[in-house]
N, C-alpha and C positions, 0 to 999 in steps of 0.2 A: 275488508276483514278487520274486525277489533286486533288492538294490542295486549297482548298476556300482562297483567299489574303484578309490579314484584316489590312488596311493603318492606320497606325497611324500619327494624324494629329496635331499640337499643337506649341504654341507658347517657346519660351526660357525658360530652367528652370520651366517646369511644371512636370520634373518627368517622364521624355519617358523612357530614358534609365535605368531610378529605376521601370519601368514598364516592361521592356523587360528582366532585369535580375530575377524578381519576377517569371515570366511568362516560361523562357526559363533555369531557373538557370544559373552557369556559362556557358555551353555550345556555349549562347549565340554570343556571341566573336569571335566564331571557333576557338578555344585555340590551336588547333589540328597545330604540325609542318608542315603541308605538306605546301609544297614550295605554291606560287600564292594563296591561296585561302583567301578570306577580312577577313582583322582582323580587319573592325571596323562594327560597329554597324548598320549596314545598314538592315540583313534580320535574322527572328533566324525560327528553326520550332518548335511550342510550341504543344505540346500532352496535350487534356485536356478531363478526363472522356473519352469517344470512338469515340474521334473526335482529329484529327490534321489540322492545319492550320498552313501556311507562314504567319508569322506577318513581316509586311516591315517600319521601319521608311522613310518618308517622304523627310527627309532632314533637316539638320543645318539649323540655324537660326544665323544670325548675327546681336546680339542689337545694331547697331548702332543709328538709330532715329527710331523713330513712323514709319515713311513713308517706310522705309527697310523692319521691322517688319511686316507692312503690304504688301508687294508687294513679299517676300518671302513666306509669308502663302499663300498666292491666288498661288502660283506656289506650293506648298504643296498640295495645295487642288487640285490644275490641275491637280499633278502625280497621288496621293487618287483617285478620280473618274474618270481616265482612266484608272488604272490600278486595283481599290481593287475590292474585293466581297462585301466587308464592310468596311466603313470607324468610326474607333474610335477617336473620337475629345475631347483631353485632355484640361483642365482647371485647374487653381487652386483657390482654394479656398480662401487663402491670398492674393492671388492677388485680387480677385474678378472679376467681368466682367467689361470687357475692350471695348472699340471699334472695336479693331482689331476680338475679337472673334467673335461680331456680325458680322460684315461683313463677315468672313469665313465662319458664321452658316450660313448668305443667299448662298453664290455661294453653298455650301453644299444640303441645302434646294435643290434650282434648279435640280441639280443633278439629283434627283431623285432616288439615290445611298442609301441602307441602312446606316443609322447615329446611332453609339452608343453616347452618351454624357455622358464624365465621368467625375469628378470633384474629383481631387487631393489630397493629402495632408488632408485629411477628420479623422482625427487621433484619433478624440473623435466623434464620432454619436451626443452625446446628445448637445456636444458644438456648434459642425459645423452646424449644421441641419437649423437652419434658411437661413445661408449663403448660400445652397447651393439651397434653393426653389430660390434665384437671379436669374440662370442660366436656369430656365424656358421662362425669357425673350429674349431668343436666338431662343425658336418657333423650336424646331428641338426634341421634344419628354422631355418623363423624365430624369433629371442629376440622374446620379448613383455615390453617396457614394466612393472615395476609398479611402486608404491610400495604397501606394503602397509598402514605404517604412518598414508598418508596415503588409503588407499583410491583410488590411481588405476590406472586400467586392469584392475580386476578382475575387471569385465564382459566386457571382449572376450577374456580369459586364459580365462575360464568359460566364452564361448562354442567356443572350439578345445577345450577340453579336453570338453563333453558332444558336440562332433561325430564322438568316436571312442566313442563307450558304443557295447556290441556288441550287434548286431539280436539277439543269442543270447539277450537276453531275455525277449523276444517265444515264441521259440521253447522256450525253457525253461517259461515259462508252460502252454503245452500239454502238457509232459509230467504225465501228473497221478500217476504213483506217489509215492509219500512218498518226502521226502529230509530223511535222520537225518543231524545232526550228531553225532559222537563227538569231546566236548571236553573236555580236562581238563591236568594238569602234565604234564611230560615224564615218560615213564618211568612212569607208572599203568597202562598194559596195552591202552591203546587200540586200538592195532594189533593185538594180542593178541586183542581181543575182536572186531573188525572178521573175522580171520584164522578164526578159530573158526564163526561167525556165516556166513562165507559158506564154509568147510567146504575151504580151501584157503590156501594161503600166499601169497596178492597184495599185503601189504604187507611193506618190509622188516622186520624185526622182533630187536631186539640188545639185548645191557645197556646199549649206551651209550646214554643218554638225548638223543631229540632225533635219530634216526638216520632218520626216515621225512622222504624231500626234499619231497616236494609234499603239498598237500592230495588225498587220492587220492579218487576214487569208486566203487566197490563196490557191482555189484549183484546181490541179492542175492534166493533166491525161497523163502518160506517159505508151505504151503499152498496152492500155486497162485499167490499173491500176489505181485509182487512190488515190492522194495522198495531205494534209495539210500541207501548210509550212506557219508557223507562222513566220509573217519579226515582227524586232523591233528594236525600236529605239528612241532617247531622245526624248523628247519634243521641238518644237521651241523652240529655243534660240536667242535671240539678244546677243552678245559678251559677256558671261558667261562664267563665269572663268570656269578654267580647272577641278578642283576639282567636280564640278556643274555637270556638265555633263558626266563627269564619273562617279557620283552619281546617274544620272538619269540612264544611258548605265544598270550600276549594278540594278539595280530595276527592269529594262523592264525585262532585265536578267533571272534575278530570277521566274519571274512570268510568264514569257515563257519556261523555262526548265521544270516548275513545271508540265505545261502540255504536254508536248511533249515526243515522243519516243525515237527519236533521235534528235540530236544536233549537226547542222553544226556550226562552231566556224570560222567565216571569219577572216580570218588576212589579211593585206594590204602589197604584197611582195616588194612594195618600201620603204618599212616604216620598214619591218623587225618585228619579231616577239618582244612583247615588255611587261613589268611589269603587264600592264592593262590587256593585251590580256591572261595572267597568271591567274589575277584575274578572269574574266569572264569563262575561262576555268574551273575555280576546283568549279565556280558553278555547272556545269555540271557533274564532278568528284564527288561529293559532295553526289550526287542525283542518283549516280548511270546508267546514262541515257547510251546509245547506242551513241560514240563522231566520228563526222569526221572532221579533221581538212582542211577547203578549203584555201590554199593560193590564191588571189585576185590579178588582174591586173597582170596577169602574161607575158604579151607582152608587159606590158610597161619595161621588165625589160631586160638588154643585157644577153647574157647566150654565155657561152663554157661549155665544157662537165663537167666541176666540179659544176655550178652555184646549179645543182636541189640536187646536196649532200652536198653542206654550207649550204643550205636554213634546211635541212632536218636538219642537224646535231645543227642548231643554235635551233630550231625549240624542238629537244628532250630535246637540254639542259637545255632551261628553262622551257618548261611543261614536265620535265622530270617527276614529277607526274603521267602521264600517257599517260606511255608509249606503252600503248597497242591501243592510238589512231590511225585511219587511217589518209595518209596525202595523200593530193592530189592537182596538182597545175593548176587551171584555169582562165580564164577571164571573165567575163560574160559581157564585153563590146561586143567580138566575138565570145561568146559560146563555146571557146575552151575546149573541156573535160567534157561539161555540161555533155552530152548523160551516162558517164561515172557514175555522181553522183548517179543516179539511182538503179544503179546496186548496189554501195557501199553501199546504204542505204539501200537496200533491203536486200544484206549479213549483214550489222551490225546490221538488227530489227531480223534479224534470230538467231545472234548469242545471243543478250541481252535476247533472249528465251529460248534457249538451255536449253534442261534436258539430264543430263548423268546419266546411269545405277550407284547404286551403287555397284555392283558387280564390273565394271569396273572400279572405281575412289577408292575402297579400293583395287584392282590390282595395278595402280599405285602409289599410298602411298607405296605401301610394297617395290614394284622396288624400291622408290625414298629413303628409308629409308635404303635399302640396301647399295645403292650406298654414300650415305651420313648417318654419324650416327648422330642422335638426339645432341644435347646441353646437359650437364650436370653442373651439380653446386654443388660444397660441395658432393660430390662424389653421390647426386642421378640425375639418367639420366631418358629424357624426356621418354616415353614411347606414342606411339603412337596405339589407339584399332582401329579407327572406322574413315569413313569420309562417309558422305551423303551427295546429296542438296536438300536444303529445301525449295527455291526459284527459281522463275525467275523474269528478270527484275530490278535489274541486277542477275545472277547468283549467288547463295548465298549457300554458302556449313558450314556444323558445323563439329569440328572437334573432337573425343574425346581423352581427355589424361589423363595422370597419374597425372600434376600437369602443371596450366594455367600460373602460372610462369616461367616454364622452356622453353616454347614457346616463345622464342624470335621475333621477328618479320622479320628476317632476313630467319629463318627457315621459315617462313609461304611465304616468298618471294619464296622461293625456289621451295616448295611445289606448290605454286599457278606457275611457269616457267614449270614445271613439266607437269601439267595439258593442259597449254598451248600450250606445245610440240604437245602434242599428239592431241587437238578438237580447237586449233586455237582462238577461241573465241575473233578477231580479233573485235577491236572497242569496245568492251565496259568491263568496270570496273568487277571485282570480287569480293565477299565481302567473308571472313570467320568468322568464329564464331566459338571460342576456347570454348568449355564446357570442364571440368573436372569429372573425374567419379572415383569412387573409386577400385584402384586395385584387379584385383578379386584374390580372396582367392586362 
């Protein structure tokens, strides 16, 4: 089941990103070394009481004038209500209200989107409390209290904000066709191939890069079968910097893997595989989803018999992260290889399913432990009892041992190639989970 997206919306220095480290602890950041995946502050997944949600900031703000300040919130609130379940509209308190907010609280208002309204920096109740009845005159419900930085009211902010997550989840749940995410930079052919794939012109599709307004849905029937492919992509842009839209690219992103099974990752084979295309990948890494990697505009490009093993080879090296993705190289200008995608998507929604026997997966632990001895340190060696899975979606095995220290992660590398060998598990991610258990007597 998707995660409910809760847009954080708010002008400079009101405490977003002292709201997101409150909300997500460090975690926030993706502190984690794997190569491509953002390290800045863009999306975190916050667990709160028996609910999780994708919180997405909005985007930078540059205080240049009034006039910036406002023209960048109103494209804040564009991303917010195209993209969230619920939109949280930061204020602060010392500043007081501003013009800029009101005008965001009307296009907000409009919407018609659920509005939390929270007011900042609120560090003493008894002091602030007059200040912050002001922010009534915004017309968008009641201001909630918080201090971010000191952790107050952040519980009862999180309870209004999960009492609007849409029953549509519940119900989304039961639809059981696959739903494909198509994600990658602007201007790679996404739309293109969405357009192709369902044999009609349903999404907009231009040179300007970033020209498709919403995350669209596309369905789509190949074989009887049929099938969701969520296209996405920035918002209109008039000549916005680079940064910008790569910020928007990573938002759509995020909020489209959140619901999808699998995840076509377009790259542009003129272009070469590239930093961004890393980044938007280990969203999908990330999340665990079923990944096919589609190279795009594949006839625009000259080829001899090496051409499709550079493309491959450049392609592992920098999503070397994961390397269990499928790659495949088409056009969707000429449909070359479409026929193909189908199939791939159909093996990797099988594989992200996959349940193996445990009788079977501690068979081969034992081969692979044989053949390779455990790690040791200060003369005690790892010991290896038990493997199960305990998941699917992505596959998800726990392991048990003698001491979670001596599991190196080179070994669990090893372990998970192992498994590999033997059920393929072609296309999507593996996760383990080292528990410790104590030595039996």
């Amino acid at each position: 089941m998707s995660k409910p997206v809760v847009a954080v919306v708010g002008r400079p220095n009101v405490g977003k990103s002292t709201l997101f480290n409150a909300l997500a602890g460090e975690r926030i950041s993706i502190v984690k070394d794997t190569p491509g995946v953002t390290r800045d502050r863009i999306y975190a997944d916050v667990e709160w009481l028996n609910h999780s949600f994708t919180m997405v900031d909005t985007g930078g703000i540059e205080p240049d004038s009034k006039d910036v300040i406002l023209s960048q919130m109103r494209e804040q609130a564009e991303i917010a209500i195209a993209t969230a379940d619920v939109i949280l509209f930061m204020t602060d308190v010392h500043q007081g209200l501003v013009d800029a907010d009101a005008k965001v609280a009307d296009m907000l208002r409009r919407s018609h989107k659920p509005v939390v309204l929270v007011v900042n920096k609120v560090d003493s109740f008894q002091k602030y409390m007059s200040d912050v009845y002001e922010f009534y005159n915004l017309g968008i419900g009641d201001p909630l209290p918080i201090s971010a930085a000191s952790r107050l009211g952040i519980g009862d902010m999180l309870e209004e904000v999960v009492k609007h997550f849409p029953a549509s989840a519940q119900e989304e749940e039961e639809d059981s066709r696959p739903k494909v995410a198509i994600i990658g930079k602007p201007n790679v052919g996404k739309s293109s191939l969405v357009n192709k794939l369902a044999g009609e012109a349903r999404v907009i599709v231009s040179d300007i890069a970033g020209t498709t307004r919403d995350a669209i849905d596309t369905e789509v029937k190949y074989n009887g079968k049929e099938y969701i492919f969520i296209d996405t992509a920035g918002l209109r842009r008039k000549n916005k910097i680079k940064e910008e839209i790569e910020r928007y690219s990573i938002i759509r992103a995020v909020t489209a893997v959140e619901r999808a099974d699998v995840v076509v990752i377009v790259i542009d084979a003129t272009e070469g595989v590239t930093e961004q295309d890393a980044k938007i990948a280990g969203i999908a890494h990330e999340r665990g989803k079923g990944i096919i990697i589609a190279v795009n505009k594949w006839d625009a490009i000259e080829k001899d018999d090496k051409t499709i093993y550079k493309h491959t080879n450049k392609i592992r090296e920098i999503l070397s992260f994961m390397s269990y993705a499928e790659i495949m190289f088409i056009s969707a200008k000429t449909g070359q290889r479409l026929n193909k995608m189908f199939e791939m998507i159909d093996m990797v929604l099988e594989n992200n399913a996959m349940r193996v026997a445990t009788g079977v997966l501690n068979e081969i632990m034992t081969e692979a432990v044989a053949m390779q001895q455990p790690p040791s340190d200060k003369g005690k060696r790892l010991k290896l009892y038990y493997i199960t899975q305990v998941a699917v979606k992505p596959p998800t095995f726990v392991i048990f041992v003698n001491d979670k220290e001596l599991m190196h992660f080179s070994y669990t590398r090893y372990l998970e190639n192992r498994i590999r060998d033997t059920f393929g598990f072609k296309g999507t991610a593996l996760k383990f989970i080292i528990r410790e258990r104590k030595e039996d007597k």
